[in-house]
HTML snippet that shows the backbone in 3Dmol.js (N, CA, C, O; Angstrom):
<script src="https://3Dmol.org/build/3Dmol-min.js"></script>
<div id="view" style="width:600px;height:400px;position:relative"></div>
<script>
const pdb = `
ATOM      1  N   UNK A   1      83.718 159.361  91.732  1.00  0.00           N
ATOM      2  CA  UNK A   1      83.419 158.348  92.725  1.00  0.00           C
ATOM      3  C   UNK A   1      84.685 157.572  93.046  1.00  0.00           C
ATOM      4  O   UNK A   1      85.291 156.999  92.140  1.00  0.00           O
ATOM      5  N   UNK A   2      85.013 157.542  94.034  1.00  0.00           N
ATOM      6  CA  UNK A   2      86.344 156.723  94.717  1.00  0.00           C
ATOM      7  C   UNK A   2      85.506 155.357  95.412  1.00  0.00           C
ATOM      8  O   UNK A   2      84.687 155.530  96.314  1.00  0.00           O
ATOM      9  N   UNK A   3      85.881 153.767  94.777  1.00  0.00           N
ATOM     10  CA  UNK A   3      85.634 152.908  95.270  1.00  0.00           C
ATOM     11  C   UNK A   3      86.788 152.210  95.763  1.00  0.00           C
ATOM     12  O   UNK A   3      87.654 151.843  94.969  1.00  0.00           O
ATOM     13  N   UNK A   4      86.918 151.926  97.363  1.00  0.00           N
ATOM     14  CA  UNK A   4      88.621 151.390  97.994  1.00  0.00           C
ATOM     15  C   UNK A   4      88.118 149.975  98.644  1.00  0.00           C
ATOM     16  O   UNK A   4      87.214 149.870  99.473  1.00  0.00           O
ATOM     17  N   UNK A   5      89.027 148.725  97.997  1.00  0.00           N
ATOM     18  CA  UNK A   5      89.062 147.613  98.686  1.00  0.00           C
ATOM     19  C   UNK A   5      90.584 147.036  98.908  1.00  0.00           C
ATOM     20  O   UNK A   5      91.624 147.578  98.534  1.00  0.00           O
ATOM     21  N   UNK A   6      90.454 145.918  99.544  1.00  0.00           N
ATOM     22  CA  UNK A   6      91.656 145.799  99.619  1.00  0.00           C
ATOM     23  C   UNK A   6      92.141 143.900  99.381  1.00  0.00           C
ATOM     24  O   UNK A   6      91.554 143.130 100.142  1.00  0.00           O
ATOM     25  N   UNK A   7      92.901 143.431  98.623  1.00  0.00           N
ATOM     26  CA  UNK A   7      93.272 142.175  98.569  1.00  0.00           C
ATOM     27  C   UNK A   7      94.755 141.923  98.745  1.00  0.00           C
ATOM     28  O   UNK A   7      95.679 142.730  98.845  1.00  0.00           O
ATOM     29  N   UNK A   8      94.746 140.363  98.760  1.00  0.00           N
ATOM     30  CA  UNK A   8      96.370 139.757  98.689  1.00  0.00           C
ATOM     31  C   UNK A   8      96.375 138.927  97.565  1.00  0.00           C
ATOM     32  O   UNK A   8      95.473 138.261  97.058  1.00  0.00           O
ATOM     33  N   UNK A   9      97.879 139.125  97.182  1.00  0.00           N
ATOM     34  CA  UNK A   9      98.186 138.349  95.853  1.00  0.00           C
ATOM     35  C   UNK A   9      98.694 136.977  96.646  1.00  0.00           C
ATOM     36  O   UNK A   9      99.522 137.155  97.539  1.00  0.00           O
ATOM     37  N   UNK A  10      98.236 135.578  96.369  1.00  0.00           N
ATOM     38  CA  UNK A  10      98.294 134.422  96.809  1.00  0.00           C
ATOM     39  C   UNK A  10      99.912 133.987  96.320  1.00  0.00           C
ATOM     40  O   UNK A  10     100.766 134.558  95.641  1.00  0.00           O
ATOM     41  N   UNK A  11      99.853 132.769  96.988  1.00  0.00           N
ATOM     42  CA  UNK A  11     101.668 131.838  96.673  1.00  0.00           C
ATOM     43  C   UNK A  11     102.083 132.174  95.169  1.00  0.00           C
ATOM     44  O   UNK A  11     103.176 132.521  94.721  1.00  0.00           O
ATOM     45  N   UNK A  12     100.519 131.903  94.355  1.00  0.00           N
ATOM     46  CA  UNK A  12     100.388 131.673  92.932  1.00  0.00           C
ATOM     47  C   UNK A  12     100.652 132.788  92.328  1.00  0.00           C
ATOM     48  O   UNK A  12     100.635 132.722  91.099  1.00  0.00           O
ATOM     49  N   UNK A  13     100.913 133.882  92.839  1.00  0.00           N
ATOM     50  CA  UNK A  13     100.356 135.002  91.706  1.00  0.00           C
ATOM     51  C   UNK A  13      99.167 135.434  92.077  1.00  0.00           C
ATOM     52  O   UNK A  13      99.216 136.644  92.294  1.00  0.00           O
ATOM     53  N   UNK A  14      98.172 135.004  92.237  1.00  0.00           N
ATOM     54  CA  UNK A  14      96.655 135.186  91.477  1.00  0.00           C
ATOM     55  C   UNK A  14      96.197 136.415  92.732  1.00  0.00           C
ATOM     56  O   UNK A  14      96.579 136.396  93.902  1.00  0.00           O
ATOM     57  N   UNK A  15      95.385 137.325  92.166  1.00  0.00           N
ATOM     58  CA  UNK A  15      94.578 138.440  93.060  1.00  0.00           C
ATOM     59  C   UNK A  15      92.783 137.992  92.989  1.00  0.00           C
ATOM     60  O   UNK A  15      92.093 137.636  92.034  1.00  0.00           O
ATOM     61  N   UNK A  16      92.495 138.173  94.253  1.00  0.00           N
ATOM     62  CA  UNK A  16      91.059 138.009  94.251  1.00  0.00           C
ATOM     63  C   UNK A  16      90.788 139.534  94.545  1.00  0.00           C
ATOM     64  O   UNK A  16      91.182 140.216  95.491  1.00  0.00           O
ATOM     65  N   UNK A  17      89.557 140.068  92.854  1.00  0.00           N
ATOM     66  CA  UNK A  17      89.021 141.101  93.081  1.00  0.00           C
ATOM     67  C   UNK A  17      87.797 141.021  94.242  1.00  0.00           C
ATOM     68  O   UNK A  17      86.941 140.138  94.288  1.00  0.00           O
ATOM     69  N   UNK A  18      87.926 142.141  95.151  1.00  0.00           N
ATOM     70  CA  UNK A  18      86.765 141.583  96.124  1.00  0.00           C
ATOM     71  C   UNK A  18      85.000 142.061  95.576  1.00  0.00           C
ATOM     72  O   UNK A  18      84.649 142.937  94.786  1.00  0.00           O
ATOM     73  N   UNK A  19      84.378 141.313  96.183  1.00  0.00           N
ATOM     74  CA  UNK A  19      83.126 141.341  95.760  1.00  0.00           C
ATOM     75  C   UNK A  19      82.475 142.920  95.015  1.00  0.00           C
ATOM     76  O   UNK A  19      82.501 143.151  93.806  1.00  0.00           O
ATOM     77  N   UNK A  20      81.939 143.829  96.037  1.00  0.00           N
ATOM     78  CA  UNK A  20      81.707 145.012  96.113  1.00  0.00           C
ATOM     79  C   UNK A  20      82.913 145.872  95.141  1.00  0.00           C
ATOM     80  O   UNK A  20      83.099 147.078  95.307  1.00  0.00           O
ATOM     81  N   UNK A  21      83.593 145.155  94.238  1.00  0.00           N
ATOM     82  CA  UNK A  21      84.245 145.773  93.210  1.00  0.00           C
ATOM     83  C   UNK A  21      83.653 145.175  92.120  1.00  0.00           C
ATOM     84  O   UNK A  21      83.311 145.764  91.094  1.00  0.00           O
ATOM     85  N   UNK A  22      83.520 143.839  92.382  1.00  0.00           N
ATOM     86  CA  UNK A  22      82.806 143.457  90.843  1.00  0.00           C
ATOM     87  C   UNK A  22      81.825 143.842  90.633  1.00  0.00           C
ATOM     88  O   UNK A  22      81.564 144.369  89.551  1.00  0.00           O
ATOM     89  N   UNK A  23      80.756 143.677  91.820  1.00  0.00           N
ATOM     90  CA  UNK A  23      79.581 144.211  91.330  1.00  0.00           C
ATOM     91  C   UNK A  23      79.110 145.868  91.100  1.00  0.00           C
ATOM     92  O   UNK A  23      77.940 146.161  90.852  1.00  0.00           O
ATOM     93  N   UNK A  24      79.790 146.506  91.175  1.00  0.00           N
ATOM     94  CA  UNK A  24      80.150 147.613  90.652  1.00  0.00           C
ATOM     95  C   UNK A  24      80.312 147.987  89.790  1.00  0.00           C
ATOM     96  O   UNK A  24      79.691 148.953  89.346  1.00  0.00           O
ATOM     97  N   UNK A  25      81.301 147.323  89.138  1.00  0.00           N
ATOM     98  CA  UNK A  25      82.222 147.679  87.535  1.00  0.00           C
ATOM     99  C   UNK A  25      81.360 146.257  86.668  1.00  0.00           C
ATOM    100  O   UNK A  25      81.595 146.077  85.473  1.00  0.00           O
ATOM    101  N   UNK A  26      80.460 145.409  87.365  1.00  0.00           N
ATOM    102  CA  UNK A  26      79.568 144.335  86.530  1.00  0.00           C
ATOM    103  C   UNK A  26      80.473 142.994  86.325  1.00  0.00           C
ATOM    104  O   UNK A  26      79.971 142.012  85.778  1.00  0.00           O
ATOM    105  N   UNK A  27      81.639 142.984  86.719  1.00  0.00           N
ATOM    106  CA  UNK A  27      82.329 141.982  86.131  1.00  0.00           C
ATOM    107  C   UNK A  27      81.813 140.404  86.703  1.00  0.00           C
ATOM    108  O   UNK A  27      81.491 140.040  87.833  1.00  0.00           O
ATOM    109  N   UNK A  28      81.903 139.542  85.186  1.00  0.00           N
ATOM    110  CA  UNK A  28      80.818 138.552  85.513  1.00  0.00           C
ATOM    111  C   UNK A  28      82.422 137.378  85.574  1.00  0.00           C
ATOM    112  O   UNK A  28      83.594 137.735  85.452  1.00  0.00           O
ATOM    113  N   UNK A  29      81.825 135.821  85.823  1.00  0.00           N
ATOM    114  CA  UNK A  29      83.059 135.237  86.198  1.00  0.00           C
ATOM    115  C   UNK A  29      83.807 134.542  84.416  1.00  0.00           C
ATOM    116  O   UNK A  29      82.901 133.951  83.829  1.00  0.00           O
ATOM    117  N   UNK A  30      84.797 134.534  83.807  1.00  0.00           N
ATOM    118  CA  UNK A  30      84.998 134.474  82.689  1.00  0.00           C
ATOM    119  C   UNK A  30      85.096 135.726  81.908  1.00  0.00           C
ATOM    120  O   UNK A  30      85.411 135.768  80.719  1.00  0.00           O
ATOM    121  N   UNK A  31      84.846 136.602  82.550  1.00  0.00           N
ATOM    122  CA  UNK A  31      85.140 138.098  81.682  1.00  0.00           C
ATOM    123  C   UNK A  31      86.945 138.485  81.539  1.00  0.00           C
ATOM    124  O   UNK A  31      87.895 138.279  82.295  1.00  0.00           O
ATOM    125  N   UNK A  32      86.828 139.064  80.322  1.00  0.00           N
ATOM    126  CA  UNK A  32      88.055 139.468  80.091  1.00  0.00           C
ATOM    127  C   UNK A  32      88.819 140.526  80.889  1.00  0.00           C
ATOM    128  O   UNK A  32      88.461 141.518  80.255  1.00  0.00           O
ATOM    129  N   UNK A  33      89.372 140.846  81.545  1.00  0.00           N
ATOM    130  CA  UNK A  33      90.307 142.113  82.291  1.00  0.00           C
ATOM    131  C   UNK A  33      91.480 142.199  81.970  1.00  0.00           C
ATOM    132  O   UNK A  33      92.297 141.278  81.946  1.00  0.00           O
ATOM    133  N   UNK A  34      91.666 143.417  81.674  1.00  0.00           N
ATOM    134  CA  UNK A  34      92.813 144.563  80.617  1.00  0.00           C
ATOM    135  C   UNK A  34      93.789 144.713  82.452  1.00  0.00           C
ATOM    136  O   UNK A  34      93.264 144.816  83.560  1.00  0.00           O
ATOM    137  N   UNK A  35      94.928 144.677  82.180  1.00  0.00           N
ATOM    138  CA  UNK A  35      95.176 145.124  83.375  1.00  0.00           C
ATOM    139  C   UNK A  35      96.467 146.186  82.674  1.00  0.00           C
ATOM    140  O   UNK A  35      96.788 146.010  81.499  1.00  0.00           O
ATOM    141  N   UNK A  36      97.130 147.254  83.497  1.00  0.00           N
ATOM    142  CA  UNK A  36      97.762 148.554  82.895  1.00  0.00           C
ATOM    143  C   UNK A  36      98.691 148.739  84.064  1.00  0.00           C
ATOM    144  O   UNK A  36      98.251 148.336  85.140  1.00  0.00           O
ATOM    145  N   UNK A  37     100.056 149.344  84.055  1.00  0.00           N
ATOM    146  CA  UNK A  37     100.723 149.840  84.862  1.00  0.00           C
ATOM    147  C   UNK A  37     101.129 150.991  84.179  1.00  0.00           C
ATOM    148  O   UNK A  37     101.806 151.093  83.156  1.00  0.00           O
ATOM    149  N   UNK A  38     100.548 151.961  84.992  1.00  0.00           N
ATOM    150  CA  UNK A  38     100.505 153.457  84.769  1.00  0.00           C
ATOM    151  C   UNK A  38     101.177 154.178  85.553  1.00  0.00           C
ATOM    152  O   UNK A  38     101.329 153.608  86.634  1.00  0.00           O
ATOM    153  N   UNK A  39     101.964 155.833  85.472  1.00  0.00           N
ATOM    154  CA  UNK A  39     102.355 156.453  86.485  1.00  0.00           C
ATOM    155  C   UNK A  39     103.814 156.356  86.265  1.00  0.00           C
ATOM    156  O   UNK A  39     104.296 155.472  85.557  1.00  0.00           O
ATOM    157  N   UNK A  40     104.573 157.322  86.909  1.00  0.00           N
ATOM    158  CA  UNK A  40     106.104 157.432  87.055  1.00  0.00           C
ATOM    159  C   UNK A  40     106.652 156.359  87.406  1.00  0.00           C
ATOM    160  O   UNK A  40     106.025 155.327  87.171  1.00  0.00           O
ATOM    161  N   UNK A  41     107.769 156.274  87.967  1.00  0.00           N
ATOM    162  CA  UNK A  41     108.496 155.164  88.234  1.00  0.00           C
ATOM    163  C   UNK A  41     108.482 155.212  89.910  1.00  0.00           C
ATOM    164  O   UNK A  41     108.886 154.172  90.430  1.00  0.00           O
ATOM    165  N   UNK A  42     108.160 156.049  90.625  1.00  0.00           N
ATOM    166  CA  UNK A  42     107.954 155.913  91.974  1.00  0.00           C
ATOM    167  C   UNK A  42     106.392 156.215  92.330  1.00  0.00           C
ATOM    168  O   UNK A  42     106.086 156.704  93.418  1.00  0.00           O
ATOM    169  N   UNK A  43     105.660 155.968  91.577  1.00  0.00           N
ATOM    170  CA  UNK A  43     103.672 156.545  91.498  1.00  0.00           C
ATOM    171  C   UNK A  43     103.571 155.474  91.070  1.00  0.00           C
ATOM    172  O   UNK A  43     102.359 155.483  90.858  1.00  0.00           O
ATOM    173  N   UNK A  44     103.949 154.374  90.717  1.00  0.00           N
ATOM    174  CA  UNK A  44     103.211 153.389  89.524  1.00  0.00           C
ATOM    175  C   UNK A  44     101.911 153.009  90.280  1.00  0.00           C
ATOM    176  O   UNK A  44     101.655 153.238  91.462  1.00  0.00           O
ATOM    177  N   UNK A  45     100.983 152.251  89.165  1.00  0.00           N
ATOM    178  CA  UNK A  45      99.400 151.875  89.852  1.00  0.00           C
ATOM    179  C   UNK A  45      99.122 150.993  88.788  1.00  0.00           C
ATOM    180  O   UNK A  45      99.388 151.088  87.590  1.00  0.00           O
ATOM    181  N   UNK A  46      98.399 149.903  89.590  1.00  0.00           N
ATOM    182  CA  UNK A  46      97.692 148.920  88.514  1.00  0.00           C
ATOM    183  C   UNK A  46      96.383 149.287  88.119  1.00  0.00           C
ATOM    184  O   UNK A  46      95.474 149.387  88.944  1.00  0.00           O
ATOM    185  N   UNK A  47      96.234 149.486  86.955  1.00  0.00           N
ATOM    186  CA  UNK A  47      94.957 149.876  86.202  1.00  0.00           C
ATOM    187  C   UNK A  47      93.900 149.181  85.571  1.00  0.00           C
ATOM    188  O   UNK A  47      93.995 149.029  84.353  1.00  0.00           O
ATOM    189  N   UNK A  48      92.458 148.522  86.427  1.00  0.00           N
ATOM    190  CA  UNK A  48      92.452 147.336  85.342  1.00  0.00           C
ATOM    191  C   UNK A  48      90.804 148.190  85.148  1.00  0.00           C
ATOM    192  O   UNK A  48      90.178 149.052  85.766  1.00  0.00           O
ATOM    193  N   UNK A  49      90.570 147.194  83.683  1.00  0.00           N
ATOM    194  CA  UNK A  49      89.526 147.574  83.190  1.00  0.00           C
ATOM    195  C   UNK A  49      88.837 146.136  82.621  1.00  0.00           C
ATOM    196  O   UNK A  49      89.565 145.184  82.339  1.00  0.00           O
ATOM    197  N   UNK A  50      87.360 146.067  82.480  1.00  0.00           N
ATOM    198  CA  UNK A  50      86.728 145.162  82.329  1.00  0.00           C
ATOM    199  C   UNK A  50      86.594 145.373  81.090  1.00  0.00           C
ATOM    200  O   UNK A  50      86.224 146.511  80.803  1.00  0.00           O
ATOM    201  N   UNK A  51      86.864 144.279  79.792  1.00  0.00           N
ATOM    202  CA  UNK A  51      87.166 144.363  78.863  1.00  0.00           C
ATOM    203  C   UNK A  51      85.896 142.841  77.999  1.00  0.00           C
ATOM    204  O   UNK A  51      85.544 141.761  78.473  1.00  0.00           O
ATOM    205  N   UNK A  52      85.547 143.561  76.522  1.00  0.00           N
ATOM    206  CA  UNK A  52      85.033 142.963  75.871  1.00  0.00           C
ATOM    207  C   UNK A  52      85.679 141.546  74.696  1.00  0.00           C
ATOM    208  O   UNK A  52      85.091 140.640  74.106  1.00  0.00           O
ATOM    209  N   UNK A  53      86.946 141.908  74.764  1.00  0.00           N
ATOM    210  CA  UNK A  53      87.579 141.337  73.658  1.00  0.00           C
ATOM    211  C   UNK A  53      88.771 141.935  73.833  1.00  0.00           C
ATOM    212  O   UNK A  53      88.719 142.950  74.527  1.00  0.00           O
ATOM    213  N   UNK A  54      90.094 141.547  73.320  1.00  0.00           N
ATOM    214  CA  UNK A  54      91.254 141.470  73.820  1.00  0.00           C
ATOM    215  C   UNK A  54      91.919 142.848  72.626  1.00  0.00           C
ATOM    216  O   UNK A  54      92.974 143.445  72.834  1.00  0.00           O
ATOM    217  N   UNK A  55      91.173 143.053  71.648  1.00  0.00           N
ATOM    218  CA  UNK A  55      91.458 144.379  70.622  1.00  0.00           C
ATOM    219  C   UNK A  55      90.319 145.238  70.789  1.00  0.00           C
ATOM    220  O   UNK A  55      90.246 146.294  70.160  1.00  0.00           O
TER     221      UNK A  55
END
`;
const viewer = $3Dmol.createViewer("view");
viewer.addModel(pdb, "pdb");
viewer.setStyle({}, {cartoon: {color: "spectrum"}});
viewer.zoomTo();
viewer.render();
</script>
């Protein structure tokens, strides 16, 4: 299953996951997210995963 949205990273840094992604993957507000940079050095991709606990 391929799910595609699209956001902007604000002044701050900060990314808003858009809706129809959270509720998808369940992510509630206060949940933990793993985030990953994966891939070659010209492929890279941010990888995130909804996470229970930080180990």
């Amino acid at each position: 299953m391929l799910m595609r949205a699209f956001a902007k990273v604000d002044a701050d840094g900060k990314l808003s996951i858009p809706n129809n992604i959270r509720l998808e993957v369940g992510l509630k507000a206060g949940q933990l997210v793993e985030l990953k940079v994966v891939g070659a050095s010209k492929k890279k991709q941010l990888l995130l995963s909804a996470r229970e606990s930080a180990r």
